[in-house]
C-alpha positions as a Python dict, from the first residue, in 0.01 Angstrom:
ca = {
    (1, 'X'): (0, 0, 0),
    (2, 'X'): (-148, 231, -303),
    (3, 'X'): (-232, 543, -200),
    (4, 'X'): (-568, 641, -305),
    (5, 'X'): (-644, 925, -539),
    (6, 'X'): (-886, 1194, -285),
    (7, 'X'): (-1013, 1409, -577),
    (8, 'X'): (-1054, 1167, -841),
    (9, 'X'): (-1207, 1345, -1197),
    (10, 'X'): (-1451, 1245, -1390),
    (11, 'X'): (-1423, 1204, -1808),
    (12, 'X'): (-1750, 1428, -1807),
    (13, 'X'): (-1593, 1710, -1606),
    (14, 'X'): (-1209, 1626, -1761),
    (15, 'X'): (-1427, 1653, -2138),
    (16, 'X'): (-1560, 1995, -2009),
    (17, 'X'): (-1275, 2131, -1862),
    (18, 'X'): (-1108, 2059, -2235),
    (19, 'X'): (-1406, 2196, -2410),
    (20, 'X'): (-1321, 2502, -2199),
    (21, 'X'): (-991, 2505, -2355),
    (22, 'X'): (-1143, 2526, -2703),
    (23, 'X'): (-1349, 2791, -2636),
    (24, 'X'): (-1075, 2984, -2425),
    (25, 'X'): (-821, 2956, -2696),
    (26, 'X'): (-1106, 3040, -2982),
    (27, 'X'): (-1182, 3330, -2770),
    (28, 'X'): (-871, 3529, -2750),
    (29, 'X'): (-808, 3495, -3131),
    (30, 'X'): (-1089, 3719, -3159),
    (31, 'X'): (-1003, 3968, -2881),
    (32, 'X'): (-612, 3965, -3019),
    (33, 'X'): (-833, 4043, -3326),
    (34, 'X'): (-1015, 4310, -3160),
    (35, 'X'): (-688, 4454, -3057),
    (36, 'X'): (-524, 4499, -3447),
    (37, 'X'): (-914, 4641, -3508),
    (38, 'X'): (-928, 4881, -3289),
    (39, 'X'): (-532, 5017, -3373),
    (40, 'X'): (-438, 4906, -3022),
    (41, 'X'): (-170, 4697, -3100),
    (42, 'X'): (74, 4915, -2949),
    (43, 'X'): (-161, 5056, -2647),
    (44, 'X'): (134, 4865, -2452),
    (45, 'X'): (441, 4949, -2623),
    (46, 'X'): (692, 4694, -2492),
    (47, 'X'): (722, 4323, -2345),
    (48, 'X'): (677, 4200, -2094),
    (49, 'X'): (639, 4541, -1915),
    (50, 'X'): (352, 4733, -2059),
    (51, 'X'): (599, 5027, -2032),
    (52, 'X'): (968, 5046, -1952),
    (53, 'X'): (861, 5126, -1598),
    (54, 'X'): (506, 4914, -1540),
    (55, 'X'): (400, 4570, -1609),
    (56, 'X'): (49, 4737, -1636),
    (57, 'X'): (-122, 4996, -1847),
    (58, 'X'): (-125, 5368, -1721),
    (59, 'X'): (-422, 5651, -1748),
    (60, 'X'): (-199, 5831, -1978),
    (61, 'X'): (-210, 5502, -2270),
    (62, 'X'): (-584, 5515, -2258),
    (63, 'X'): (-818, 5316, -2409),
    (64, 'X'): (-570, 5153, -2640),
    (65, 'X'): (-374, 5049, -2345),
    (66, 'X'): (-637, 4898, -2172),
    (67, 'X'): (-722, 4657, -2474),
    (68, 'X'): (-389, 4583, -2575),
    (69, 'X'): (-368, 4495, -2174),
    (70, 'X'): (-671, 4357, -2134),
    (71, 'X'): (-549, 4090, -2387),
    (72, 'X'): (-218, 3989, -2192),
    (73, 'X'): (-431, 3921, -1927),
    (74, 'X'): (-688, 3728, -2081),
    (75, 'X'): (-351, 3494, -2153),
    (76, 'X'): (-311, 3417, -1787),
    (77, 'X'): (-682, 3302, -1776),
    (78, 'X'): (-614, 3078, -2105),
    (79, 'X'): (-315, 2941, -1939),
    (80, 'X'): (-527, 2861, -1581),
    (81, 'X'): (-740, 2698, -1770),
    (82, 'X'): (-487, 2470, -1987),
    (83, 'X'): (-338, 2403, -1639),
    (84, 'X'): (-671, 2307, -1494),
    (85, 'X'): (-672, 2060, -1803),
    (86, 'X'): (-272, 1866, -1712),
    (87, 'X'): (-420, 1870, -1355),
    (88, 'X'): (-745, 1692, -1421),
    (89, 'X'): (-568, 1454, -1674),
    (90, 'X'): (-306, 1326, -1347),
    (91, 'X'): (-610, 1319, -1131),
    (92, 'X'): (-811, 1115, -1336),
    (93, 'X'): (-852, 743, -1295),
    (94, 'X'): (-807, 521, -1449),
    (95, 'X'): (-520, 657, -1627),
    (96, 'X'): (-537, 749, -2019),
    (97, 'X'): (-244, 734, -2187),
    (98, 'X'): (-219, 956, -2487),
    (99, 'X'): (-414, 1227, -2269),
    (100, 'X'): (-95, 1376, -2109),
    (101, 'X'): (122, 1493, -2397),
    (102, 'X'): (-194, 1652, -2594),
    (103, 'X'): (-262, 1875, -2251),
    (104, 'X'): (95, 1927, -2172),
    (105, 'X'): (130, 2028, -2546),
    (106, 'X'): (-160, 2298, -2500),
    (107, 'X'): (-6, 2426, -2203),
    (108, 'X'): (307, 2515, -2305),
    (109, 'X'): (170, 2610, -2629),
    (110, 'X'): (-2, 2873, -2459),
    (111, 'X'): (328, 3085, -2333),
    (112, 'X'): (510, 2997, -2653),
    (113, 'X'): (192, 3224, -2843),
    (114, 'X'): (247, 3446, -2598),
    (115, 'X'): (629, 3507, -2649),
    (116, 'X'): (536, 3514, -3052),
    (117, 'X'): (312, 3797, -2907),
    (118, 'X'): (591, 4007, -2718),
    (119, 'X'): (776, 3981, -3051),
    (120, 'X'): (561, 4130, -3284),
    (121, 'X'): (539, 4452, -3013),
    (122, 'X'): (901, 4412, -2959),
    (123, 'X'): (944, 4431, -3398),
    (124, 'X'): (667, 4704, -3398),
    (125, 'X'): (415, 4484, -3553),
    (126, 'X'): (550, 4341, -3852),
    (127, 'X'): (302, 4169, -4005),
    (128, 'X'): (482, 3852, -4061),
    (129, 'X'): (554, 3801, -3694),
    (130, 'X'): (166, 3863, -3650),
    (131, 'X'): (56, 3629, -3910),
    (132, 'X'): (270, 3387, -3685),
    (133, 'X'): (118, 3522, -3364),
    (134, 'X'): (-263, 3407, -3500),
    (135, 'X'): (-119, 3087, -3670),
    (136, 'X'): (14, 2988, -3311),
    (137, 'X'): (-284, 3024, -3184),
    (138, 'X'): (-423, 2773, -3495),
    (139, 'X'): (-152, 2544, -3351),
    (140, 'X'): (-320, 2515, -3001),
    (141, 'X'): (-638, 2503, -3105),
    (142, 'X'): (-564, 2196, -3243),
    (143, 'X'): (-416, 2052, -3031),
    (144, 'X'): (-720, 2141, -2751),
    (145, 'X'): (-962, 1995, -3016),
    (146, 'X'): (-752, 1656, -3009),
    (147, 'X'): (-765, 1627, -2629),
    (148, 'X'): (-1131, 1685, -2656),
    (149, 'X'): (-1230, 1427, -2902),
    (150, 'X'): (-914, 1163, -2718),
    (151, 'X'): (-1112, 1154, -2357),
    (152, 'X'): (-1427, 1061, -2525),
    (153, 'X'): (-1227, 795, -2714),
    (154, 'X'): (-1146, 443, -2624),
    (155, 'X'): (-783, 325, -2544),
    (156, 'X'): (-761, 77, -2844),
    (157, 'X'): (-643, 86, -3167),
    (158, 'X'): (-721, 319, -3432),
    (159, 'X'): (-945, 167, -3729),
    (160, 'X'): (-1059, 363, -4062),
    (161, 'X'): (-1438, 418, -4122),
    (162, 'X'): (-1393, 501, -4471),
    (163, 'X'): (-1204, 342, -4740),
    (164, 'X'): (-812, 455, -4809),
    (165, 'X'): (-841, 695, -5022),
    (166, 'X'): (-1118, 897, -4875),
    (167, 'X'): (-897, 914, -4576),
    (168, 'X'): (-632, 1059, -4832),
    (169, 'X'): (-892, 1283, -4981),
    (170, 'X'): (-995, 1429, -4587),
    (171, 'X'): (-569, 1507, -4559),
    (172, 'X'): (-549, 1688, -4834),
    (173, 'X'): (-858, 1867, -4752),
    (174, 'X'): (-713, 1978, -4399),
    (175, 'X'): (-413, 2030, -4587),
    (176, 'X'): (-612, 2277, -4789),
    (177, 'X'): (-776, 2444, -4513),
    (178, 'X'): (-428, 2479, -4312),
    (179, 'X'): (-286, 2679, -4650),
    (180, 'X'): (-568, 2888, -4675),
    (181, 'X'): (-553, 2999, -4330),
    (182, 'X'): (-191, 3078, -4375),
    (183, 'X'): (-248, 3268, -4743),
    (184, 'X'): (-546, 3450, -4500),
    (185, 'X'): (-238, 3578, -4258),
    (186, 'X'): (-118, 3763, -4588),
    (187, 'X'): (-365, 3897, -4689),
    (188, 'X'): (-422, 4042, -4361),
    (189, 'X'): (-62, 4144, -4365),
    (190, 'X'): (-169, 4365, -4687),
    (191, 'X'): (-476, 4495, -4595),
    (192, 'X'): (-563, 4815, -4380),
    (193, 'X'): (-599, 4652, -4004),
    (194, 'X'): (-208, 4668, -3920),
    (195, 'X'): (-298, 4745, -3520),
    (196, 'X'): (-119, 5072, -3557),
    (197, 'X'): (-100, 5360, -3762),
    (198, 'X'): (250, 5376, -3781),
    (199, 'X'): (315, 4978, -3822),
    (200, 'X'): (447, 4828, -4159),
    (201, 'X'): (255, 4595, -4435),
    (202, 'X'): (375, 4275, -4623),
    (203, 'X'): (399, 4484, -4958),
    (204, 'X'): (225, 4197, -5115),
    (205, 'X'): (-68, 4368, -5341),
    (206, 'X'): (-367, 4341, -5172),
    (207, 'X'): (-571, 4264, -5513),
    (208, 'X'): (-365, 3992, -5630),
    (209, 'X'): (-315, 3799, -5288),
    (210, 'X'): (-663, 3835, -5169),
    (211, 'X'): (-740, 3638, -5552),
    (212, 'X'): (-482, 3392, -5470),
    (213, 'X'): (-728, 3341, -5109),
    (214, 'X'): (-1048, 3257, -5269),
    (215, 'X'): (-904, 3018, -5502),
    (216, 'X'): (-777, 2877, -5208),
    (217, 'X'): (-1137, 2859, -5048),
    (218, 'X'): (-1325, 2747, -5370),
    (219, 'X'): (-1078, 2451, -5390),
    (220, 'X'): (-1157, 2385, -5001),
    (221, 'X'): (-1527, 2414, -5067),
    (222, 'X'): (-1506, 2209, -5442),
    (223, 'X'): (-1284, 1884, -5210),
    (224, 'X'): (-1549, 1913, -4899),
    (225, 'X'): (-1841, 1862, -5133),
    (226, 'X'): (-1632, 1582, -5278),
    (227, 'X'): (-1582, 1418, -4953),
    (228, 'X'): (-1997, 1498, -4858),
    (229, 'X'): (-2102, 1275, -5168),
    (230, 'X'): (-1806, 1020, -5141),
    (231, 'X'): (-1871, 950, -4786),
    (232, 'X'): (-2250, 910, -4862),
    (233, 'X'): (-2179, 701, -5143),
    (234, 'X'): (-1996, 435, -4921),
    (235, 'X'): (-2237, 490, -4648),
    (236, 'X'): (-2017, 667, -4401),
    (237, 'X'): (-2292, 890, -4237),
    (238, 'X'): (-2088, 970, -3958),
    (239, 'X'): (-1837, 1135, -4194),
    (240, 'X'): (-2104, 1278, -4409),
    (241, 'X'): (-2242, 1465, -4119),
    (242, 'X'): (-1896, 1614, -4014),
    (243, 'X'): (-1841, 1712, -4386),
    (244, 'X'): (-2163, 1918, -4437),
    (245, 'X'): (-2091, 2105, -4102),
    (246, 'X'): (-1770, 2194, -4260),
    (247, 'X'): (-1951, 2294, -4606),
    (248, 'X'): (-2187, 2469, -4421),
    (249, 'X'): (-1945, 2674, -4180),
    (250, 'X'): (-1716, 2740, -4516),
    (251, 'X'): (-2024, 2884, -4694),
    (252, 'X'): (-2059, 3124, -4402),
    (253, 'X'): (-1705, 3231, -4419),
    (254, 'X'): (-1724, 3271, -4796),
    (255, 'X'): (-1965, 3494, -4747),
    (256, 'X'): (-1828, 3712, -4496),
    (257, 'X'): (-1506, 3736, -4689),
    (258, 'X'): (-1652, 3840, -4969),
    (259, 'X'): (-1900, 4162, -4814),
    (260, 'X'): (-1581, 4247, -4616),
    (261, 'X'): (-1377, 4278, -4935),
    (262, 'X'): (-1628, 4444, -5143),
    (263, 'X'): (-1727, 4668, -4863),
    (264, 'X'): (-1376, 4806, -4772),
    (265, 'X'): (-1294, 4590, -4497),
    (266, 'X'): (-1528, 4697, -4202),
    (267, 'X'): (-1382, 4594, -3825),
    (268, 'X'): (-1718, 4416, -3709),
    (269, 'X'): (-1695, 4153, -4052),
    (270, 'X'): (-1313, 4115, -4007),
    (271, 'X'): (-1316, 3992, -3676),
    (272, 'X'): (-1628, 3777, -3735),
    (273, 'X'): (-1401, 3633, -4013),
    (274, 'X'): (-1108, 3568, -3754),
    (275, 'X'): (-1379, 3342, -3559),
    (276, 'X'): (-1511, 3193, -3875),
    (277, 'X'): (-1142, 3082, -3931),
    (278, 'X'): (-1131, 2882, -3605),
    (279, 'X'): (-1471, 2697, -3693),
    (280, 'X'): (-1322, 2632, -4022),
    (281, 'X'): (-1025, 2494, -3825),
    (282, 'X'): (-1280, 2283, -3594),
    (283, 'X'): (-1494, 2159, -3887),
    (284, 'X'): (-1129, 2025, -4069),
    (285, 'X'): (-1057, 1832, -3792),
    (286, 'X'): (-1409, 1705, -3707),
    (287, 'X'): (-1386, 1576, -4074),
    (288, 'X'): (-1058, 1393, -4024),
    (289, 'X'): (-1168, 1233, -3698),
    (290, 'X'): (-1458, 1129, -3840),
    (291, 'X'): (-1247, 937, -4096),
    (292, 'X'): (-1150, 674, -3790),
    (293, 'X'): (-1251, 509, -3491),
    (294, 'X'): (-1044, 427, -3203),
    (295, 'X'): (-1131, 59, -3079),
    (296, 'X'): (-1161, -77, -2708),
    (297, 'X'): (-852, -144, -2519),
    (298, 'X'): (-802, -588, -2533),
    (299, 'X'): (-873, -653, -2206),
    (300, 'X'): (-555, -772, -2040),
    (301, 'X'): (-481, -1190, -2128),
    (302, 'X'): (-535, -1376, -1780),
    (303, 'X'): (-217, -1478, -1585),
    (304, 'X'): (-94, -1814, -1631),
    (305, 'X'): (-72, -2054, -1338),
    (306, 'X'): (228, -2173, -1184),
    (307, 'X'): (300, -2488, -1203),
    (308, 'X'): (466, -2654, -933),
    (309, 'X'): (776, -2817, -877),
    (310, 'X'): (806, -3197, -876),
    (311, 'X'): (775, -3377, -566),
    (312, 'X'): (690, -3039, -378),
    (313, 'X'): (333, -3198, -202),
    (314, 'X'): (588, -3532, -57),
}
C-alpha cells in the first residue's frame, strides 16, 4: 500500500517559493555590494568567526561590523529559502523530473558562495577572489532562474521556436553577456570600492579596462538588436518580446555605467549597477528560453493484453 503524500505542494506555490529564490539570491548581491560600498568588508575580520573569539560582531567593530555581519546572516535566510525550494520539489506530486538537480544545485550553491566569501576575508580582500565571490553568486542565479521557468514547463521534449541559427545567435549573445559580467569584476577590481582601505587592487589600469567593458556592452547591445529584428522577421514574437526586455534593461545599465564613470564612481550608482547586472543576467536567459519550447510528456502507450495459454478455459 502507497503511502500518501499529507502536505502535497502545489506548482503555483513550488513556482513562488522559486521566484523567492531569485529574488533572495538577487538581493544579497546588492547588500554584499553594499558591504564593499560602505568599506565594510572587513567589519568582521575573519571566517567563520566574526572574530577569533565570536561568531558575532562586537560593539567595539561598529557599524562596519554590523553590515559585514548583517550579510553572513542574510546567507542563512538565502539558504532557508533554497531549502524550502528541495523540500517543496520532494513534496510535490506528481513528481517532475529535472526539478531536483536544478534545486539541489541552488542549494549547495549557496554555501559554496559562501566559502568563496570566507576566502576573500581570509586573503584580505583580494579582488580576484571577490570578483569570484559576485560571479558565484551569477552562478546561482542561474541556476534559480532555470528552476523557475522548468516548473512552469511541461515534461516533454525540448523543440526550437526559432530557426538554427538564431538559436546560435541567442548563445553567443549570453555568451557575450556572461564575458561582460566577468570583464565588469575587473574593472571593479581596479576601481576605488575595494571594501577596505587597506585592501589591494587588480593593478589593471582602470582607463583601459573600463574601455575594454563598454566594447563589451555595445557588442551585447549591437547582437540583442540583431536578435529583436531577426526574431520579428521570422515571426517569433515570443522571442521578440524577451529580446526587447533585454535591450531595454541593457540601455538602463549603459546608462548607469556611464554617469558612474564620468561622475567618479558614486556608491548609490555602483550598487544600482550591481542589480542592473543581475537583470542583465535574467533578461540573457529569458532570451535563450524563449528560443525553445518544452513539449507535453507522450502519455504512457496502453498495456498490452495477455494472451492466454492454449487449452487453459478446457
Amino acid at each position: 500500500m502507497k503511502r500518501s503524500v499529507r502536505f502535497p505542494v502545489s506548482s503555483t506555490l513550488l513556482r513562488r517559493l522559486a521566484l523567492a529564490s531569485i529574488i533572495a539570491n538577487v538581493a544579497i548581491v546588492v547588500t554584499g555590494g553594499a558591504v564593499r560600498l560602505t568599506a565594510s568588508g572587513l567589519g568582521c575580520p575573519t571566517w567563520p568567526r566574526c572574530t577569533d573569539d565570536s561568531y558575532t560582531t562586537t560593539a567595539e567593530m561598529g557599524v562596519h561590523g554590523v553590515i559585514e555581519f548583517g550579510n553572513r546572516l542574510l546567507t542563512f535566510a538565502v539558504g532557508i529559502i533554497a531549502l524550502a525550494v528541495v523540500l517543496a520539489v520532494l513534496a510535490h506530486r506528481p513528481r517532475r523530473r529535472g526539478l531536483l538537480p536544478l534545486a539541489v544545485g541552488v542549494l549547495f550553491g549557496i554555501p559554496a558562495q559562501a566559502v568563496i566569501g570566507g576566502i576573500t576575508v581570509l586573503t584580505n580582500l583580494n579582488p580576484w577572489v571577490v570578483g569570484l565571490h559576485f560571479l558565484a553568486s551569477m552562478a546561482v542565479i542561474a541556476a534559480a532562474y532555470a528552476l523557475w521557468r522548468r516548473i512552469k514547463e511541461p515534461d516533454g521534449p525540448v523543440s526550437p521556436t526559432v530557426p538554427a541559427p538564431l538559436r546560435t545567435l541567442a548563445w553567443i549573445t549570453t555568451a557575450v553577456s556572461a564575458s561582460v559580467l566577468v570583464v565588469g569584476t575587473w574593472v571593479t577590481g581596479s576601481g576605488p570600492h575595494a571594501g577596505d582601505r587597506g585592501a589591494a587592487r587588480n593593478s589593471l589600469d582602470p582607463t583601459q579596462i573600463s574601455q575594454v567593458h563598454a566594447d563589451g556592452v555595445f557588442l551585447l547591445i549591437g547582437l540583442s538588436v540583431a536578435l529583436y529584428f531577426a526574431f520579428r522577421a521570422v515571426g517569433a514574437e515570443r522571442a521578440a518580446r524577451a529580446a526587447a526586455v533585454l535591450i531595454a534593461i541593457e540601455l538602463g545599465q549603459g546608462v548607469i555605467g556611464f554617469v558612474q564613470y564620468f561622475t567618479h564612481l558614486p556608491g548609490v550608482l555602483v550598487g544600482a549597477h550591481m542589480l542592473g547586472s543581475c537583470l542583465v543576467l535574467l533578461a540573457t536567459l529569458g532570451v535563450l528560453f524563449a528560443t525553445r519550447e518544452r513539449l507535453p510528456a507522450a502519455p504512457p502507450a496502453p498495456a498490452e493484453p495477455v494472451a492466454e495459454p492454449v487449452g487453459a478455459g478446457a
